[in-house]
C-alpha positions in Angstrom: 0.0 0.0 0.0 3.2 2.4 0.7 4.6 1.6 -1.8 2.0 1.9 -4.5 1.5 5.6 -3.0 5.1 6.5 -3.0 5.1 5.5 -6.9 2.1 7.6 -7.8 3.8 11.2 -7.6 7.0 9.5 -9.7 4.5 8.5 -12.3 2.7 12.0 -12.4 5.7 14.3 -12.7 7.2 12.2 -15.0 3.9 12.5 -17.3 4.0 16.5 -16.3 7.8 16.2 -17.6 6.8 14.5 -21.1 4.1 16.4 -21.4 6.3 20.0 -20.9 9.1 17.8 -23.1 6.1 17.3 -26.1 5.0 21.1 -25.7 8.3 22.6 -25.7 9.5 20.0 -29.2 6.1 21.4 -30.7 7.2 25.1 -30.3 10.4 24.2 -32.0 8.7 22.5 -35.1 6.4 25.1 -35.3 9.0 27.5 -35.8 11.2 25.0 -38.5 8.0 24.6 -40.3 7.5 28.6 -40.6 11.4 28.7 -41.5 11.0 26.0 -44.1 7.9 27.6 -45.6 10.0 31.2 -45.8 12.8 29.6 -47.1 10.9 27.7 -49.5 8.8 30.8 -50.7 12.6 32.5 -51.2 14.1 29.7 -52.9 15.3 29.9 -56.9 15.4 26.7 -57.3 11.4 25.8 -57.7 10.6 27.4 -60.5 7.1 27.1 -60.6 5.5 29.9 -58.0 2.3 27.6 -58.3 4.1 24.6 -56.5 6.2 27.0 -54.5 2.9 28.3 -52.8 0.8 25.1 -52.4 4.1 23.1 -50.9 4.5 26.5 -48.4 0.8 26.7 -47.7 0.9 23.0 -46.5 4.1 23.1 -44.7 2.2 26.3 -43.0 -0.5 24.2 -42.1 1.4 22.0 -40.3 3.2 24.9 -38.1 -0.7 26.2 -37.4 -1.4 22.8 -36.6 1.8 22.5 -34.3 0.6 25.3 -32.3 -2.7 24.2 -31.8 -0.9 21.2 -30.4 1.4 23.4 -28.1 -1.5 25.4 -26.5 -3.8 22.4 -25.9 -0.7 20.4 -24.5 -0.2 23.2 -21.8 -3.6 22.9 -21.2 -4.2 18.9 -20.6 -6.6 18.8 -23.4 -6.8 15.3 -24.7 -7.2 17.1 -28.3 -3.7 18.4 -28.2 -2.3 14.9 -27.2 -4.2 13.4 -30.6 -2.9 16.1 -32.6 0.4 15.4 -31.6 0.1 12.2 -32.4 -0.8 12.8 -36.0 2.0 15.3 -36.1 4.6 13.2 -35.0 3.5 10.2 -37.0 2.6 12.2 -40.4 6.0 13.9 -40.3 8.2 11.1 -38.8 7.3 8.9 -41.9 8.1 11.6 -44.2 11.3 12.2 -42.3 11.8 8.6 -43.1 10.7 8.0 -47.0 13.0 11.3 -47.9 15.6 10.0 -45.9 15.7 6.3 -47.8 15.4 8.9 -50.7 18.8 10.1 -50.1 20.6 7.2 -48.9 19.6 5.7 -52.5 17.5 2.9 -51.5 14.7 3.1 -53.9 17.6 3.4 -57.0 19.0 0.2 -55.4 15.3 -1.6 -55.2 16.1 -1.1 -58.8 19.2 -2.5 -59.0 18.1 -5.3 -56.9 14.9 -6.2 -59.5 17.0 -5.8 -62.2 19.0 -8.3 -61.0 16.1 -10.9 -59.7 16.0 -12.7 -62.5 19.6 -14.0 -62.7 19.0 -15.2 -59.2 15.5 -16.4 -59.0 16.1 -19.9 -59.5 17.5 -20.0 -55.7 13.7 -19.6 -54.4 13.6 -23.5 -55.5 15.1 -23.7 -52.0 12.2 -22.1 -50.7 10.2 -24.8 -51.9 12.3 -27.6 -51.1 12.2 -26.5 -47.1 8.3 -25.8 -47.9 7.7 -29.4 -49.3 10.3 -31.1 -46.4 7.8 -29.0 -43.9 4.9 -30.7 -45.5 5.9 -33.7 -45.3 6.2 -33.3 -41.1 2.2 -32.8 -41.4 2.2 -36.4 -41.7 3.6 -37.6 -38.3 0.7 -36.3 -36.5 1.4 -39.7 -34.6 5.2 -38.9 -33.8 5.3 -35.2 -32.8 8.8 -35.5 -32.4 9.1 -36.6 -35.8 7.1 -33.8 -37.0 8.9 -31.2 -35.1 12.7 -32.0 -37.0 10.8 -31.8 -40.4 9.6 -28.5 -39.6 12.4 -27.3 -37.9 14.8 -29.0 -41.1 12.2 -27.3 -43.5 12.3 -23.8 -42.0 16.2 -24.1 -42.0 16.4 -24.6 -45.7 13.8 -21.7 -46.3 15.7 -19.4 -44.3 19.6 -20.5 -45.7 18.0 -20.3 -49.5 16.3 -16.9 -48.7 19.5 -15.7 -47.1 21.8 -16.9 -50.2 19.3 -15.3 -52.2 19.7 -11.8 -50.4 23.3 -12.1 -50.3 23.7 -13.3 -54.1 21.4 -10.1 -55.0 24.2 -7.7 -53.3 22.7 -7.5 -49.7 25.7 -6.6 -48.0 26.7 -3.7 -50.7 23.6 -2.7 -50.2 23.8 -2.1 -46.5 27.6 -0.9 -46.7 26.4 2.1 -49.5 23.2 2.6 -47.2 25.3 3.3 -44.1 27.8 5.2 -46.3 25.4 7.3 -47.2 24.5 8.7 -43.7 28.2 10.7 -44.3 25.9 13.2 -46.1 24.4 16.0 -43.7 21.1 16.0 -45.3 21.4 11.9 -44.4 22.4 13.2 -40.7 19.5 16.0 -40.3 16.9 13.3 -41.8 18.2 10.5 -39.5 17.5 13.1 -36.4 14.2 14.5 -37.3 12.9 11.1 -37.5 14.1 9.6 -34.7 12.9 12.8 -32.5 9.7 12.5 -34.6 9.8 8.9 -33.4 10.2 9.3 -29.8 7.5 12.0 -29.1 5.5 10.0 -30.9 6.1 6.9 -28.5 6.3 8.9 -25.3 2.6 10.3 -26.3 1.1 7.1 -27.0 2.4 5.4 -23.8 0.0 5.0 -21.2 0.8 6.8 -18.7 0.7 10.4 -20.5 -3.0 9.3 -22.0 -4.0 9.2 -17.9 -2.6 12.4 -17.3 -4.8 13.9 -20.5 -7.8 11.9 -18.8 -8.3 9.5 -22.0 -10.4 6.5 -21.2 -10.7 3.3 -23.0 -12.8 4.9 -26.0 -10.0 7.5 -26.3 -7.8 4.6 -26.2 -9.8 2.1 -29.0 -9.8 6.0 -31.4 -5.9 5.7 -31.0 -5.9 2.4 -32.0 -8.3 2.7 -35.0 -6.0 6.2 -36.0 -2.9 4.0 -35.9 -4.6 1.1 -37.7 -6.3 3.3 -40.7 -3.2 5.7 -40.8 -1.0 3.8 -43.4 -4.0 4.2 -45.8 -4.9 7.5 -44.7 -1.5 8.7 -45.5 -1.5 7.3 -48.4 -4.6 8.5 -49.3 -3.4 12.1 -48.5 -0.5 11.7 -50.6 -1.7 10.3 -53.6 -5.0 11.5 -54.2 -5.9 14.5 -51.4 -2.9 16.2 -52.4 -2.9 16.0 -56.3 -6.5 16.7 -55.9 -6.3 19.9 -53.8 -3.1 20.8 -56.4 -5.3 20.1 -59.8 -7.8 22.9 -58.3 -5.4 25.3 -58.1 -3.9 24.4 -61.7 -7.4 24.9 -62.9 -6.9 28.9 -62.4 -3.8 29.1 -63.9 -2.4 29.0 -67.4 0.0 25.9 -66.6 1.8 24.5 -69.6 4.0 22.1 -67.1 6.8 24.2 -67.0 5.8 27.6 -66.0 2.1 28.4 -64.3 0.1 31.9 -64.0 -2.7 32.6 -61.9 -5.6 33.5 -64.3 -8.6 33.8 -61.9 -11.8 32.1 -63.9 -10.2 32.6 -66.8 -10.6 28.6 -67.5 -14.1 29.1 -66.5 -15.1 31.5 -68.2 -13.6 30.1 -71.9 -15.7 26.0 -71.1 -19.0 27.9 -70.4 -18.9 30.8 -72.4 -21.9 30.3 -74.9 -23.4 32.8 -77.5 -27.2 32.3 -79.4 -27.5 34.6 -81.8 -30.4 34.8 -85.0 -29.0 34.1 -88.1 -30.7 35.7 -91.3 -31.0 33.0 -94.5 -28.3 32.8 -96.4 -25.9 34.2 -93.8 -22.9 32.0 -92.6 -23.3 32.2 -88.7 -19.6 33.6 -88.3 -21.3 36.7 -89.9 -23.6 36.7 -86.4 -21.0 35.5 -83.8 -18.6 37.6 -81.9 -14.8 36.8 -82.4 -13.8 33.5 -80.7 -17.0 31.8 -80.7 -17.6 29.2 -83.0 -20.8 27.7 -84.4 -21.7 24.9 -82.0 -25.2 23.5 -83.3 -27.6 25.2 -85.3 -31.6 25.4 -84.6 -33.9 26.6 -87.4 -32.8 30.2 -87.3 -30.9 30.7 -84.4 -27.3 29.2 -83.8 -25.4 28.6 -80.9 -21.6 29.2 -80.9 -19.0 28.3 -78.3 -15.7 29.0 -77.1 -14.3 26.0 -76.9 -16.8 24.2 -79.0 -15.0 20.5 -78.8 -15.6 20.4 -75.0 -19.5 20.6 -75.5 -19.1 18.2 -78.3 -17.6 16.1 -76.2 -19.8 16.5 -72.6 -22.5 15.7 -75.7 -20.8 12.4 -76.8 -20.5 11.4 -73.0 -24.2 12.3 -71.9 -24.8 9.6 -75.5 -22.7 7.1 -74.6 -23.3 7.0 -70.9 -27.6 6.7 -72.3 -27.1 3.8 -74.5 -24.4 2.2 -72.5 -26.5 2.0 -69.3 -29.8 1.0 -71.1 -28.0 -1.9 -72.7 -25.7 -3.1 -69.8 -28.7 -2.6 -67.6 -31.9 -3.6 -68.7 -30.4 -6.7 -70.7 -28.1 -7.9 -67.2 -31.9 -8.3 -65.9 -33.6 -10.1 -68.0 -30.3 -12.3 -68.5 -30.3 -13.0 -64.4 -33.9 -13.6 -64.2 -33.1 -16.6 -66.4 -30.4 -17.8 -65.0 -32.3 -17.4 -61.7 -34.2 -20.6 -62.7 -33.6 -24.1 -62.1 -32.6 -24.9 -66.1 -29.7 -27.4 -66.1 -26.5 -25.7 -66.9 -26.9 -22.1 -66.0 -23.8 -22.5 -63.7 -22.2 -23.0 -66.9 -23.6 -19.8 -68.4 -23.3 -17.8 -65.4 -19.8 -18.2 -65.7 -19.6 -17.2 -69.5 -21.8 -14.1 -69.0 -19.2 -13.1 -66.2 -15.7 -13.7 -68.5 -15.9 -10.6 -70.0 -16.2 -8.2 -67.2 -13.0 -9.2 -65.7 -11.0 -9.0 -68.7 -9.1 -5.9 -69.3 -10.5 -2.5 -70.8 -7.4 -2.2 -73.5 -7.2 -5.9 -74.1 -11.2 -6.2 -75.3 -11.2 -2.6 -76.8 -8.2 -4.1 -79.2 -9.9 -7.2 -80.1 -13.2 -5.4 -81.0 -11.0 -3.1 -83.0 -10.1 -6.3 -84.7 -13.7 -6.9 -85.2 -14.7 -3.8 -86.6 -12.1 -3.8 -89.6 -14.1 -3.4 -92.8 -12.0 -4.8 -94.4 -10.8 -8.1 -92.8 -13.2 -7.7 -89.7 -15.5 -11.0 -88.6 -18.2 -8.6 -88.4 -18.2 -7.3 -92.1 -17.9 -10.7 -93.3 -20.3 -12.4 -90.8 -22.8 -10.0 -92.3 -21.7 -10.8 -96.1 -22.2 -14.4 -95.4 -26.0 -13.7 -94.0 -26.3 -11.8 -97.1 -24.9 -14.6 -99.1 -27.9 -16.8 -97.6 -30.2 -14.5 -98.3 -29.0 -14.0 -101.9 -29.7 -18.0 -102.7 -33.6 -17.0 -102.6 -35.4 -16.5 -105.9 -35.4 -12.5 -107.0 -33.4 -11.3 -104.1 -29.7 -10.0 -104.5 -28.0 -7.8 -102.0 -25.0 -6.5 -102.6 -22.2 -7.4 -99.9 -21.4 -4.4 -97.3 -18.2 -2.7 -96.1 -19.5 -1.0 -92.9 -16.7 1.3 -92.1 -17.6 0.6 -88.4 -15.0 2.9 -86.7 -14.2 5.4 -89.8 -17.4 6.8 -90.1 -19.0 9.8 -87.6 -22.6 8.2 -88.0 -21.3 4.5 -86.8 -18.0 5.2 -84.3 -19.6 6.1 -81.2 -22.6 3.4 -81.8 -19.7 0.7 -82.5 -17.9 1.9 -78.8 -20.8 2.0 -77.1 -22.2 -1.8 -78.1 -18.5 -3.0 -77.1 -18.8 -1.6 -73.5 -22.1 -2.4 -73.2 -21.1 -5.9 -73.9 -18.4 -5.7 -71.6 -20.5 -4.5 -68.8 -23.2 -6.8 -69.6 -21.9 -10.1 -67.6 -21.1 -8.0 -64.7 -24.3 -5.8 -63.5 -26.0 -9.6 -64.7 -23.8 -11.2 -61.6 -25.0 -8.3 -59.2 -28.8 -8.7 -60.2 -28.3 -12.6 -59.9 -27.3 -11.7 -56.3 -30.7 -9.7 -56.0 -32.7 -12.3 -56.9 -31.3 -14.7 -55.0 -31.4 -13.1 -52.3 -35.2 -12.8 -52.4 -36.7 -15.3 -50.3 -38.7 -17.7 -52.1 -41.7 -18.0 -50.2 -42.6 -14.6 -51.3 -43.2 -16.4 -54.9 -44.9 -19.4 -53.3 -47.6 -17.5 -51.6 -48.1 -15.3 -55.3 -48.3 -18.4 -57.2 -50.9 -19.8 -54.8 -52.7 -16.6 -55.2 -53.0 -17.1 -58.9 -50.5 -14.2 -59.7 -48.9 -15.3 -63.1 -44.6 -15.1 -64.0 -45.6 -11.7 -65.5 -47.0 -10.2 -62.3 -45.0 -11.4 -60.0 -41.7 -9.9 -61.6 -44.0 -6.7 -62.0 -45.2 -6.4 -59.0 -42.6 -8.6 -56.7 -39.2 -9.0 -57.9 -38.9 -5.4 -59.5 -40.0 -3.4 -56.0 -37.6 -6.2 -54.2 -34.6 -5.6 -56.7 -35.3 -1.7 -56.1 -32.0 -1.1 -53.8 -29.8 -3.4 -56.5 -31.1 -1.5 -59.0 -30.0 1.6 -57.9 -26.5 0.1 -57.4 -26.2 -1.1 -60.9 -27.6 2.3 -62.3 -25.3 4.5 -60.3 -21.9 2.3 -60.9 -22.6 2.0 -64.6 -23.9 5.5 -64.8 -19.9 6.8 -63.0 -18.6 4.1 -65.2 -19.6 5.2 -68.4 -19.3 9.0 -67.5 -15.7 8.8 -66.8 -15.2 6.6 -70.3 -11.6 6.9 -71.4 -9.8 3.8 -72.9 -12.4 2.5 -75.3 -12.4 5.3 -77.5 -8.8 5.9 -77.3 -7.8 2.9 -77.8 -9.9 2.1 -81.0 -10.0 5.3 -82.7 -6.4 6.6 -84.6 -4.4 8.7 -82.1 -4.8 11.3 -80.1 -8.4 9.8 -80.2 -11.8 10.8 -80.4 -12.4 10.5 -84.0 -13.1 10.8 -87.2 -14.1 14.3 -86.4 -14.6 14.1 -82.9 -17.5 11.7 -83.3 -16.2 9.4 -80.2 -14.9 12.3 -78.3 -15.5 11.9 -74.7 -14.9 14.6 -71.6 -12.4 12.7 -69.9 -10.4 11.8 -73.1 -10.4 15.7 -74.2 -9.1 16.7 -70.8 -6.2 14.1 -71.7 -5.6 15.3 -75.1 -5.5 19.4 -73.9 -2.8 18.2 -70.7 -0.8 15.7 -72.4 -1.3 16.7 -75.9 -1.1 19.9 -76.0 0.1 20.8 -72.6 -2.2 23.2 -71.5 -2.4 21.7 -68.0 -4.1 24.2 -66.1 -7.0 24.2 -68.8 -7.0 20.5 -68.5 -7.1 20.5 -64.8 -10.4 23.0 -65.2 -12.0 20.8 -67.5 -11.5 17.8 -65.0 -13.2 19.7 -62.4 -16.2 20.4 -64.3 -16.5 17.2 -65.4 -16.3 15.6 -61.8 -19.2 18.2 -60.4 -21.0 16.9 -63.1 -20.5 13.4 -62.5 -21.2 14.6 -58.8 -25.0 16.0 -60.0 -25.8 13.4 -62.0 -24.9 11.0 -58.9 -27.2 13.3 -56.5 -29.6 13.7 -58.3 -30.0 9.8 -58.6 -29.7 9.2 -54.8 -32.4 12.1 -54.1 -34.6 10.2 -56.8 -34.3 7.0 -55.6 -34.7 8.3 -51.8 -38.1 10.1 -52.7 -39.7 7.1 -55.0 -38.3 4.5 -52.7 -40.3 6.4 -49.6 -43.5 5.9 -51.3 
């Protein structure tokens, strides 16, 4: 009992010490992360101001946050210990990715998979100690006996795997790693992340979460942070950042080499739209101011555009994403009611119907590109020999066709559009299979005993039942289809989107104005239009289905 009260003050000035330690390392980052960001904003050597500003504005956000953690730290607020936390953690593993930068361990992954392949034939030893392990399984009888083949087996996996590190230059690895820490960018790394390290550990040990007051919930939200972070961070990396960093391209005039804040600018040139009467016999550039150019013509009025391919293109999307979704859709449930039933061999055919979803985009665009050759195409001459049939009846003769499937405006986008549908077709069929069979079947025996026929109970029972799948399959294929990219650039000549932007899509001209033509910052606008429309079309479909699925 003394002795467990004489411990208690140790314990408590020792977390008031860490604590005081943690506040005091937090006023010090705060102030290297405002010296890094005035350094940064002063250096020659990024050249774009753009990246300059959005690199300084988050090392900025860091310092604000490291204050935050400072004041809330003084004040035993649990906040300021979480904070901390993410500070610490978030920084430390940057610390330590830039410092294997610099000590060249990512160039000597390279070196080390260039160099697999000569050696690969050593993880045979792997598999011999696997298969002398397996054997042991047998002796379930003689546990002894079991024991020396797994213990023999595990030797012989851990000797090949260790003559397979050294053979790959594990040892000159670790002598140029360690060499490299000579360099004081190395040194400076190697410190900040082992600091970062240790206030990260002295906050998460359990004395300093009593002393903040944390109880077990506090203690399962640490757990859950530290458990999500490697994806979060991630996450924050390679898609919050870009994403953040595409936004502010979007208002500037980036070509990839040199950027300009333009405001709107971007904007202002996608939406700008002028309708103007046109007399007859007048050409409509007599009507539209300079820069616009005739989009689509209605009786007597035309409508011109700035940038007239992106509405041609938003046009050829709002098409294909139509025709793709009524044929992927409505077809994949008729096709799963069928093989629903208790026909012999539709676990054959479920299987068929599923092949072509999981094969790849590029792979199945190339082969229908195959297909659609009028000249040497199966389709052109599968249609020639039907002809050929038809051509053997008294008084008929059809002349053989050369459908110019992917060369013509009035048949590209209708040829993309029935070889995504296809492709889509076995997959929203698997998810409506899953509907139906999750449907319990009494439902159907009490309708039949009721006299309701196989017409009126799909009416009237399985479509209100398949009403939340429904939705599903509608909304994916609807983001599918409105973010279409590697059909049409893949089977149309490059850059794409012909013959005369017939098969032009939203997401492919984006590509084409970045990559092409490297006008990035437009690009970057374009994409952001393009996702808040994606973003409407989705909310408005959730609000739809939320109001009709209420009554």
């Amino acid at each position: 009992m003394a002795t467990t009260t004489a411990r208690k003050p140790a314990t408590t000035a020792g977390a008031a010490l860490v604590i005081r330690l943690g506040a005091a390392w937090h006023a010090l980052l705060a102030f290297g992360l405002v010296a890094a960001a005035w350094a940064l904003l002063q250096a020659r050597w990024v050249q774009r101001d753009g990246l300059r500003l959005y690199v300084a504005g988050l090392i900025l956000l860091g310092a604000v946050a490291s204050v935050i953690a400072l004041v809330l730290l003084l004040r035993r607020d649990g906040r300021g210990r979480a904070i901390s936390l993410g500070l610490n953690y978030i920084f430390g593993v940057g610390s330590l990715l830039s410092l294997l930068g610099v000590l060249g361990l990512y160039i000597s992954l390279d070196e080390v998979a260039a160099s697999f392949n000569r050696w690969v034939w050593l993880l045979l030893g792997v598999l011999v100690g696997f298969l002398i392990g397996s054997v042991g399984d047998r002796f379930t009888h003689a546990p002894t006996t079991q024991a020396a083949f797994h213990r023999a087996g595990g030797w012989v996996m851990g000797a090949s795997a260790i003559i397979l590190l050294l053979a790959m230059g594990l040892i000159q690895g670790v002598i140029g790693l360690l060499s490299g820490l000579g360099n004081p960018l190395a040194l400076v790394l190697l410190s900040a992340t082992v600091l970062f390290g240790l206030f990260f550990w002295l906050m998460l040990r359990p004395q300093i979460a009593v002393a903040f007051g944390a109880g077990e919930r506090d203690a399962e939200a640490v757990s859950g942070f530290l458990f999500i972070a490697p994806n979060l961070l991630g996450f924050m990396l390679f898609f919050a950042g870009p994403l953040l960093f595409s936004l502010y391209l979007s208002f500037t005039n980036s070509d990839s080499f040199t950027a300009e804040f333009v405001g709107l600018r971007n904007y202002i040139e996608i939406f700008s739209l002028q309708f103007a009467q046109v007399p007859p016999g007048q050409r409509s550039g007599a009507v539209l101011s300079s820069g616009y150019i005739e989009l689509v013509r209605l009786g007597d009025f035309v409508v011109g555009a700035k940038d007239r391919i992106f509405w041609i293109a938003l046009w050829n999307t709002i098409v294909y994403c139509f025709w793709v979704t009524m044929l992927s859709v409505v077809p994949a449930l008729l096709v799963a009611t069928i093989l629903n039933s208790k026909i012999p061999g539709m676990q054959f055919f479920r299987a068929i119907y599923f092949i072509p979803s999981i094969a790849g985009v590029v792979g199945v665009a190339v082969i229908w590109k195959w297909l659609y050759n009028s000249n040497i195409g199966f389709l052109n001459y599968g249609i020639n020999q039907v002809l050929g049939l038809f051509n053997r009846l008294p008084f008929v003769e059809i002349a053989p066709v050369q459908i110019a499937w992917l060369a013509s405006q009035q048949t590209a986008l209708a040829s993309i559009i029935i070889m995504a549908a296809w492709q889509l077709l076995g997959f929203n069929t698997i998810l409506f299979l899953a509907g139906l069979q999750g449907i319990p079947g009494e439902i159907y025996e009490a309708a039949t005993i009721d006299g309701a026929s196989n017409l009126q109970r799909f009416r009237y029972m399985t479509l209100p039942l398949l009403a939340p799948t429904t939705f599903f399959v509608v909304t994916t294929t609807l983001i599918t289809t409105l973010q279409v990219f590697s059909e049409p650039f893949v089977m149309t000549p490059p850059p794409g989107g012909g013959p005369n932007n017939s098969t032009m899509t939203a997401v492919l001209y984006l590509y084409q104005r970045g990559f092409n033509r490297f006008e990035q910052g437009y690009a970057a606008a374009v994409a952001w239009v393009v996702f808040l429309f994606i973003f409407a079309v989705t909310l408005v479909q959730f609000r739809l289905q939320r109001r009709y699925g209420d009554m």
